[in-house]
C-alpha positions as CSV (number, residue, x, y, z in Angstrom):
1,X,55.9,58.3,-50.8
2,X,54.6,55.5,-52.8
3,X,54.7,52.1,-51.2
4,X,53.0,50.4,-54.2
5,X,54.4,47.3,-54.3
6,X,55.1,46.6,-58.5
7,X,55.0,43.1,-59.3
8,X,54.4,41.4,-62.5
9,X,50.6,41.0,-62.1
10,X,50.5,44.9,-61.1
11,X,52.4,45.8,-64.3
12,X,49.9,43.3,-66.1
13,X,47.0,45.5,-65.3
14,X,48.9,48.6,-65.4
15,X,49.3,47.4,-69.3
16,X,45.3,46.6,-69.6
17,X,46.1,43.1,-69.9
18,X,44.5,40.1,-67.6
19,X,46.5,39.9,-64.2
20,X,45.6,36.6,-62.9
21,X,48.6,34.5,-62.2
22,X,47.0,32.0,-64.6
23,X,46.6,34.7,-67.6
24,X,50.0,35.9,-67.1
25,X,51.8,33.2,-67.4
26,X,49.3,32.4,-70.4
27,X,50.3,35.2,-72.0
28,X,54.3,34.5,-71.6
29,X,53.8,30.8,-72.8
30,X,51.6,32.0,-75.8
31,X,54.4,34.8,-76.8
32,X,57.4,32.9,-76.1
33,X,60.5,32.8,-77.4
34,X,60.9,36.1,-78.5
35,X,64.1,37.5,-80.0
36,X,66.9,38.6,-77.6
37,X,68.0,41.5,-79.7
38,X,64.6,43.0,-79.3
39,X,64.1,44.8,-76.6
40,X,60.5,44.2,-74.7
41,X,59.2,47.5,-75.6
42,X,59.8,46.9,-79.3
43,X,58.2,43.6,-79.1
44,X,54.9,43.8,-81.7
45,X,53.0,41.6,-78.9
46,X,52.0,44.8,-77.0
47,X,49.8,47.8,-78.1
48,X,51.6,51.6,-79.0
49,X,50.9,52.8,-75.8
50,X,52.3,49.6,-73.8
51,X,55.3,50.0,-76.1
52,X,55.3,53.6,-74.6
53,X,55.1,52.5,-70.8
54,X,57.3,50.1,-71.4
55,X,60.3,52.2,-73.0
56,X,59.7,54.8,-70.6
57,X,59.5,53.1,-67.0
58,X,63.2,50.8,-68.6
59,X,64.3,54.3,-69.5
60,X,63.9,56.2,-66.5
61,X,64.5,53.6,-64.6
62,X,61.3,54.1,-62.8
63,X,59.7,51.8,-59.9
64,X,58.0,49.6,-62.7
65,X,61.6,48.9,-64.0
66,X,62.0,45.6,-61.8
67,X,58.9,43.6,-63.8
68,X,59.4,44.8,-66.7
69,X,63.3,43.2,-66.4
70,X,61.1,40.1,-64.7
71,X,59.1,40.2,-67.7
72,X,61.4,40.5,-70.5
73,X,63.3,37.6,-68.9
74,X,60.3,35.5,-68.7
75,X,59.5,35.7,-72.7
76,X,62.9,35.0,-73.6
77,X,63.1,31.7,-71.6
């Protein structure tokens, strides 16, 4: 059973991108506001294959599905 614990700056480095609390919330602030009828896996800020991760852990509704709500939140405020 996996116990991982999947926070924001986990799904950070899960998406290749810097994971200090400072660079994430750098990266929000830099990519904020983004448009609410877009969801975050369509968003042209992230790569093809973070797109991919993205649409897929929303989709299934997988254990990454939590941060990447947080996340989405976070850019649109």
């Amino acid at each position: 059973m996996d116990t991982t614990e999947h926070t924001l700056n986990h799904l950070f480095a899960q998406l290749g991108l810097p994971d200090s609390d400072d660079e994430v919330a750098d990266f929000i602030d830099r990519h904020k506001p983004v448009p609410a009828s877009r969801p975050v896996y369509e968003l042209d800020i992230f790569t093809h294959s973070q797109k991919q991760f993205l649409q897929e852990g929303l989709q299934e509704d997988a254990a990454w599905a939590e941060a990447i709500d947080e996340l989405s939140s976070l850019l649109r405020h």
